[in-house]
C-alpha positions as CSV (number, residue, x, y, z in Angstrom):
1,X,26.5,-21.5,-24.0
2,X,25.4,-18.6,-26.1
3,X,25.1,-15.4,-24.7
4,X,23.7,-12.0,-26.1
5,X,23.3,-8.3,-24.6
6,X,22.1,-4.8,-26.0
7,X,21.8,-1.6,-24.6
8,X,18.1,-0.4,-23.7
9,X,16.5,1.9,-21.5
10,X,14.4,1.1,-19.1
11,X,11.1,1.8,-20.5
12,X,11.8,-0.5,-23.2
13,X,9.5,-3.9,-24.2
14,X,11.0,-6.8,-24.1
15,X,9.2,-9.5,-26.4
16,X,10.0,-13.4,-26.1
17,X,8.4,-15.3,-28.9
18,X,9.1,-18.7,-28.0
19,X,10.7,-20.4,-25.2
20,X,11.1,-24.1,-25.8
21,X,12.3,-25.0,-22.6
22,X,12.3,-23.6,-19.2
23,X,12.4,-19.3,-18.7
24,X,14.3,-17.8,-16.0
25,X,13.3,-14.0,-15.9
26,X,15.3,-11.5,-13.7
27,X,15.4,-7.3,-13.2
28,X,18.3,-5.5,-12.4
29,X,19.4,-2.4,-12.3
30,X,21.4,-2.2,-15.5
31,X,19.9,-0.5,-18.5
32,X,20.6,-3.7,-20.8
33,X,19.3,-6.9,-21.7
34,X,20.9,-9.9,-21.5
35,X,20.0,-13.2,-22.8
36,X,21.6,-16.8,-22.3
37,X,21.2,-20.3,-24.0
38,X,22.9,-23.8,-23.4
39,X,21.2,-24.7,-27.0
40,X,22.1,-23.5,-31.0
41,X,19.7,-20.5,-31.6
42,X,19.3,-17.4,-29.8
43,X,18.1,-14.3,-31.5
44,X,18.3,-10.9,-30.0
45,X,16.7,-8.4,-32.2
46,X,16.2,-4.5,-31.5
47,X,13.8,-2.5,-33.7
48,X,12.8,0.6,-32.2
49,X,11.8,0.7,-28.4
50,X,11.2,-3.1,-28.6
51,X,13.6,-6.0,-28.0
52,X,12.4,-9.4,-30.0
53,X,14.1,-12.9,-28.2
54,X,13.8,-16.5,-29.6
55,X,16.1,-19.2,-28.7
56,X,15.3,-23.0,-29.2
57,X,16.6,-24.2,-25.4
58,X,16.4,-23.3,-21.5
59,X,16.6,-19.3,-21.6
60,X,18.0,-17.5,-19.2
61,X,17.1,-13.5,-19.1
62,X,18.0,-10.3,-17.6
63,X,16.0,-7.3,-18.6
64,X,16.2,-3.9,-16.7
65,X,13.7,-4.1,-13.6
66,X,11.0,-1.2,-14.9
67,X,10.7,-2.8,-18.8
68,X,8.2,-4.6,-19.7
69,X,8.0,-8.4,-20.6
70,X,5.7,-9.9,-22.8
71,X,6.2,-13.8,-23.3
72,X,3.8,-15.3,-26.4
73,X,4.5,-19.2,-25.5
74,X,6.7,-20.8,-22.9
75,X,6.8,-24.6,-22.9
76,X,9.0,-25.6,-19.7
77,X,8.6,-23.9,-16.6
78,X,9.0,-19.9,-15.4
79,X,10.5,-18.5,-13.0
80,X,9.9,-14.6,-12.9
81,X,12.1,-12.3,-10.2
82,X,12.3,-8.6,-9.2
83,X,10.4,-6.8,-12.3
84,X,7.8,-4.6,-12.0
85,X,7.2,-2.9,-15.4
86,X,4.4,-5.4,-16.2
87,X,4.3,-8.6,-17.3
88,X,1.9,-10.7,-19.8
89,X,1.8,-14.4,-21.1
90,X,-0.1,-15.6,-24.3
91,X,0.4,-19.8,-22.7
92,X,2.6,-21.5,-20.3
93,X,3.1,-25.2,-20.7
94,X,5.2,-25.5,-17.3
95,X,4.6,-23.8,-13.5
96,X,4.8,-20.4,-13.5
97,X,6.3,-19.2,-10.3
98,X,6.8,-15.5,-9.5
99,X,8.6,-12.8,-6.6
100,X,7.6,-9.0,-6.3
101,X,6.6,-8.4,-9.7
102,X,4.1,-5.5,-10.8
103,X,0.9,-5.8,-13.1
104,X,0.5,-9.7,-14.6
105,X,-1.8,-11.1,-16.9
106,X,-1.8,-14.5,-18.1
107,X,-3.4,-16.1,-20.4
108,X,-3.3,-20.2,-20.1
109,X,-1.7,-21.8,-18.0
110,X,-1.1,-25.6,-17.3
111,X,0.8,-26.0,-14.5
112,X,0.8,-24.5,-11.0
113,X,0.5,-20.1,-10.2
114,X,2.8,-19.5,-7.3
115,X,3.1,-15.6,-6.9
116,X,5.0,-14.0,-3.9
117,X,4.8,-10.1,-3.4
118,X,2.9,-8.2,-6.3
119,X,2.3,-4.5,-6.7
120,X,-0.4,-4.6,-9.6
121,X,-3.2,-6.0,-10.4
122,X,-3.3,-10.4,-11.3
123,X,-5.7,-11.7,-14.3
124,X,-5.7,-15.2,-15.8
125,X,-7.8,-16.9,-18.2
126,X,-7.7,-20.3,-17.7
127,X,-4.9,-22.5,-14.8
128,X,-5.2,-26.6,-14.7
129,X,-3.1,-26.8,-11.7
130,X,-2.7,-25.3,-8.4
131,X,-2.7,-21.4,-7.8
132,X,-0.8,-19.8,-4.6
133,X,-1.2,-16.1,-4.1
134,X,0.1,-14.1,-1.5
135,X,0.8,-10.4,-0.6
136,X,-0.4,-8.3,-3.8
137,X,-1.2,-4.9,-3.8
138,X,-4.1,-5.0,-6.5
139,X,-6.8,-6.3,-7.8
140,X,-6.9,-10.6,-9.0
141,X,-9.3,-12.2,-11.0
142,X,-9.2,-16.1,-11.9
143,X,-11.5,-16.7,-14.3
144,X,-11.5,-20.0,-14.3
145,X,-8.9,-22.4,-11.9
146,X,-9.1,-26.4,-12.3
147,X,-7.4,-27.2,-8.8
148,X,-6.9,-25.8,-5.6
149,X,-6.9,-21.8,-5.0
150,X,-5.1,-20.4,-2.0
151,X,-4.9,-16.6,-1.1
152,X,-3.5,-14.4,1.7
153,X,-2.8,-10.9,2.0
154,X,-4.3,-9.6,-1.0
155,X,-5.4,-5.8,-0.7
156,X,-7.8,-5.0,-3.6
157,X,-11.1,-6.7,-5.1
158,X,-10.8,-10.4,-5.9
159,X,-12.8,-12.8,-8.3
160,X,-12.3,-16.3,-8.9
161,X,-14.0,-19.4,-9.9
162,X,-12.2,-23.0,-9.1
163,X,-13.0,-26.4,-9.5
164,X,-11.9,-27.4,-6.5
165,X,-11.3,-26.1,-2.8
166,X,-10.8,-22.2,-2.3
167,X,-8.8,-21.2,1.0
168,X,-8.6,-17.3,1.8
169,X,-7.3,-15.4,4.4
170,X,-8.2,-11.6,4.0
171,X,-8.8,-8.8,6.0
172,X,-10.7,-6.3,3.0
173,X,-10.4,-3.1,3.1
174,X,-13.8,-0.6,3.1
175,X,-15.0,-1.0,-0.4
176,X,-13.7,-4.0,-1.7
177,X,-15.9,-7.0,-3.5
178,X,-14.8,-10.4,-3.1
179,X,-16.4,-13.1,-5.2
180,X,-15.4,-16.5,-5.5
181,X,-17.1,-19.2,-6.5
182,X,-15.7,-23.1,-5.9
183,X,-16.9,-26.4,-6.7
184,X,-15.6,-28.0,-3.2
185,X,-15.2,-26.5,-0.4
186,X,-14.4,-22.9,0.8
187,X,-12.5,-21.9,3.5
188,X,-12.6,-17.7,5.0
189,X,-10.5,-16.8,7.3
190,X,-10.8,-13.0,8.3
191,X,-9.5,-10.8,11.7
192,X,-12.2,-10.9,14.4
193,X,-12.9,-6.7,13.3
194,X,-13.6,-7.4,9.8
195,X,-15.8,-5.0,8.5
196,X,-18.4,-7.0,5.7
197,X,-21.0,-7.8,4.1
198,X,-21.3,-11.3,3.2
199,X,-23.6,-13.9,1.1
200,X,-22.7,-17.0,1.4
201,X,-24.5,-19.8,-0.6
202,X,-24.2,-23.7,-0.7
203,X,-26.0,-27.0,-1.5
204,X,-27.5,-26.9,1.6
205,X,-28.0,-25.3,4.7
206,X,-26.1,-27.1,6.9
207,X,-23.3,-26.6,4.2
208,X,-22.5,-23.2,5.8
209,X,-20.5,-22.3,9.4
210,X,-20.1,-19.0,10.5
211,X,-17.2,-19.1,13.2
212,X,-17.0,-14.9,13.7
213,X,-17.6,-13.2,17.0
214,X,-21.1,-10.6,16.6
215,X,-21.8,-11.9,13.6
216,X,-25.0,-10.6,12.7
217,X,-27.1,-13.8,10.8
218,X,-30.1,-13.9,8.7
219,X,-31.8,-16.5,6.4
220,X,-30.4,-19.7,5.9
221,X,-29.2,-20.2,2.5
222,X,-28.1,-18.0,0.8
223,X,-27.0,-16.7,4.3
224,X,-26.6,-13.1,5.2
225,X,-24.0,-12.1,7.4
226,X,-22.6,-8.5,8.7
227,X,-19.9,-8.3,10.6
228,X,-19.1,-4.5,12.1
229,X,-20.0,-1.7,9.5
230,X,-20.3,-3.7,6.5
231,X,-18.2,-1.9,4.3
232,X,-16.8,-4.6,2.2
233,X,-18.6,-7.2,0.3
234,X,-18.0,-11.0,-0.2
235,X,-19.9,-13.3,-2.1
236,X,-19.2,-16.9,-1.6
237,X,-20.8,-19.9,-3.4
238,X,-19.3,-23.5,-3.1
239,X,-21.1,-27.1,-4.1
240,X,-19.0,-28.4,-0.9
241,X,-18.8,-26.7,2.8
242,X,-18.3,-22.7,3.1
243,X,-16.4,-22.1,6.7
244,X,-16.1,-18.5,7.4
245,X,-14.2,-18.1,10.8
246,X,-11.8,-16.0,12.8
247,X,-10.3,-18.4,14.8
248,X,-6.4,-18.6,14.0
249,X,-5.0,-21.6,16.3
250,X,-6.3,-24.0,13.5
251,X,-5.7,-22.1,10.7
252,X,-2.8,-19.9,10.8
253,X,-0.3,-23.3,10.5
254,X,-2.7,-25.0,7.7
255,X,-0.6,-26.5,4.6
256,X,-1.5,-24.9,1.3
257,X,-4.0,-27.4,0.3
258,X,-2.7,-30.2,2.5
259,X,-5.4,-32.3,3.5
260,X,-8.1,-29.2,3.0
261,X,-11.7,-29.6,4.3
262,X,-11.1,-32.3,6.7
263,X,-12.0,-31.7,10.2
264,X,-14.3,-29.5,9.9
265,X,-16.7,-32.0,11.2
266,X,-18.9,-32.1,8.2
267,X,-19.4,-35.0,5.9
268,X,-17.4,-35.1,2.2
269,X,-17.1,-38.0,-0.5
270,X,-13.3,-37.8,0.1
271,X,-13.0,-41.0,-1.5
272,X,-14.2,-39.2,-4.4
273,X,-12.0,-36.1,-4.3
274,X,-8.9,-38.2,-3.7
275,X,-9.7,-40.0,-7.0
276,X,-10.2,-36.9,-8.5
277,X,-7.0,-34.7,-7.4
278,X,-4.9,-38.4,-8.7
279,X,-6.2,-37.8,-12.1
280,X,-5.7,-33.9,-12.2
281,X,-2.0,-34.6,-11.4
282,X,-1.7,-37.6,-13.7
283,X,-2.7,-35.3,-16.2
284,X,-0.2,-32.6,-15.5
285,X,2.8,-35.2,-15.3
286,X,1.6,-36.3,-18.6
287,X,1.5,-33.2,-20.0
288,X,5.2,-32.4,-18.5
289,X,6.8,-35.6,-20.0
290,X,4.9,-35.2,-23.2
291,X,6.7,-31.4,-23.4
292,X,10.1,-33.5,-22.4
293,X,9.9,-35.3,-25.1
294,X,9.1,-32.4,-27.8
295,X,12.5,-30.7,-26.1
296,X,14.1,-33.6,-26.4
297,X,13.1,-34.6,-30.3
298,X,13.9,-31.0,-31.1
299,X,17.3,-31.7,-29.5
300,X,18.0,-34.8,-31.5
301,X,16.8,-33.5,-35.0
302,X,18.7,-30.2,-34.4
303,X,22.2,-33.2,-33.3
304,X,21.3,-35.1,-36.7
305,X,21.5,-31.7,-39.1
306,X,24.9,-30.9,-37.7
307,X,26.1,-34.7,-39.0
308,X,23.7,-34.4,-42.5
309,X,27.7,-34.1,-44.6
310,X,29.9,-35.7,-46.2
311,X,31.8,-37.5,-44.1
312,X,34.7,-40.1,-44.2
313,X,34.2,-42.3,-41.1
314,X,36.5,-43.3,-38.3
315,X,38.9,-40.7,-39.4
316,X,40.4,-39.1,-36.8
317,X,39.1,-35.6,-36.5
318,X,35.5,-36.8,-37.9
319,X,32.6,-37.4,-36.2
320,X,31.3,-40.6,-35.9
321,X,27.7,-40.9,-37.6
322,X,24.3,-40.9,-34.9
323,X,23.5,-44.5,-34.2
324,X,20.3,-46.0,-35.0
325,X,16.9,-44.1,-33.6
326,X,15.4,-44.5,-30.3
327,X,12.7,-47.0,-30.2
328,X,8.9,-46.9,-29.6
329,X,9.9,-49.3,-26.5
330,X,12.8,-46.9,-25.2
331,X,11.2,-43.8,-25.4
332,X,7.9,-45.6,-23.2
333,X,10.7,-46.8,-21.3
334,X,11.8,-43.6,-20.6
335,X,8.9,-41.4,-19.9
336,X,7.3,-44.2,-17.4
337,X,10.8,-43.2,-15.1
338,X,9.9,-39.5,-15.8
339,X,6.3,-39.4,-14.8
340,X,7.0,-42.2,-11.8
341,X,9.9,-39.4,-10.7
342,X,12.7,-41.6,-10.8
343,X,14.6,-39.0,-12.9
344,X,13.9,-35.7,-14.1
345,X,13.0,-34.1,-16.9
346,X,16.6,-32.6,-17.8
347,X,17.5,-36.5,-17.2
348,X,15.2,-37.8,-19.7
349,X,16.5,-35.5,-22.2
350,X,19.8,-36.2,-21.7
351,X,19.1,-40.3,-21.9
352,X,17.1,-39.5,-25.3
353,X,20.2,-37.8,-26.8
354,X,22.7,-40.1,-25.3
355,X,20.5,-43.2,-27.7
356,X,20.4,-41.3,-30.4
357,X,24.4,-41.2,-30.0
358,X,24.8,-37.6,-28.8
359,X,26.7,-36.1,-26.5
């Protein structure tokens, strides 16, 4: 393992270029950074007040808790802990999952968004899997989300657009816009005091249920609801069902996006969205096994240059030369286990390498 660490202060920015494989990010309390890598390259430059890191492996980081973090391209997964100085990503290959973390904007993403406990405000440009946010003390705005969208507890104004189902529990303050638009169904859930505006808007009338003690109702659809003063104001629009309700028996136990829109007791080409959701994560396991195999390549070519000498073989004290490539039909071979789940992604690698007469 190589290991690097250089003194910083805390307002410092730390810059990752390129991540290759998967990113663990942690804050502490020290006024260093520390970087770590199972592979052959890790670069650790300081210039100034900003800290450059490459590595061409898993990385494993520790930067002081208030610096900033700015990662340009991440192909494996992320995993982001305790920093709050604000952090940005230019495109994420993997999942991206995040704890109590301040201000974060992302640019692509093509896994899932799971983020637990923020203190800033949350942009994204573009997610093709799932997003999961809870507990943020800011604004969020999705631009555009290609699966399922679940929020709870966020404080400040929220806009999002997703392809699929949107499920929201929220309790907005005086002030706050909500706006989200989804191409399936939408799910509301707000206290039975909410204080809001709403306009809620469907394919058709019968689309829309308003579950919400002295609701105040008018037209049909769009629909125009107040509930109490009005003081906050949500805009809903879905091509499926919008259920706005303040009933929490049913809801306050619902799986993220576990069997969402069903028993609502309106009708839904489920067949349709089943079909659907298989493809979307076909895709994504195609896209995770496709990013093994880069790692893994990269692996192998770097394992070949170490043996590109003169060598006398069988010697004792010598290596002994790679063996022959992996085929076409072992590397299929291969990547049908990884994206049926028979073995994981680190697995794969390690069988790629282990062919090619590595260690």
């Amino acid at each position: 393992m190589l290991k690097k660490t250089v003194a910083v202060r805390a307002n410092f920015k730390i810059v990752v270029t390129s991540s290759p494989g998967d990113l663990r990010l942690t804050g502490w309390e020290r006024d260093e950074v520390s970087a770590k890598t199972d592979g052959d390259v890790l670069d650790l430059v300081l210039n100034g007040e900003t800290v450059t890191i490459s590595c061409d492996d898993d990385l494993i980081l520790n930067v002081p808790r208030g610096a900033s973090v700015q990662v340009d391209h991440a192909e494996g997964d992320v995993t982001v802990r305790s920093l709050l100085g604000g952090l940005s990503f230019g495109s994420v290959m993997g999942d991206l999952a995040l704890r109590e973390v301040g201000a974060l904007a992302i640019g692509s993403l093509e896994g899932d968004l799971s983020l637990r406990v923020g203190s800033g405000p949350v942009s994204a440009g573009q997610v093709e899997g799932d997003v999961s946010i809870r507990d943020v003390q800011g604004d969020v705005s999705m631009e555009m989300i290609e699966s399922d969208l679940y929020v709870r507890g966020v404080t400040g104004n929220l806009s999002a657009h997703t392809q699929s189902d949107a499920a929201l529990y929220l309790d907005p303050a005086a002030g706050t816009s909500i706006n989200v638009t989804a191409e399936d169904d939408i799910l509301l859930h707000l206290p039975a005091n909410a204080n809001a505006t709403m306009t809620l808007s469907a394919d058709d009338d019968d689309n829309i249920t308003v579950q919400v003690p002295a609701a105040m109702t008018s037209g049909k659809n769009p629909r125009s609801v107040i509930l109490g003063n009005g003081s906050a104001v949500i805009n809903l629009k879905s091509e499926g069902d919008i259920l706005v309700t303040s009933e929490s028996s049913e809801w306050d136990d619902a799986a993220e996006f576990a069997n969402f829109g069903e028993g609502w007791g309106i009708p839904g080409d489920i067949s349709e969205r089943i079909n659907r959701r298989v493809q979307e994560a076909t895709r994504r396991a195609q896209r995770q096994a496709e990013a093994a195999t880069r790692r893994a390549e990269q692996k192998i070519g770097q394992q070949s240059r170490r043996f590109a000498f003169n060598w006398t073989g069988g010697r004792a004290g010598f290596p002994m030369p790679p063996a022959e490539p992996v085929s076409d039909e072992e590397r299929m071979a291969i990547l049908k286990m990884l994206q049926d789940k028979k073995i994981s992604a680190e697995d794969a690698e390690k069988l790629l390498a282990a062919l090619e007469g590595g260690s």
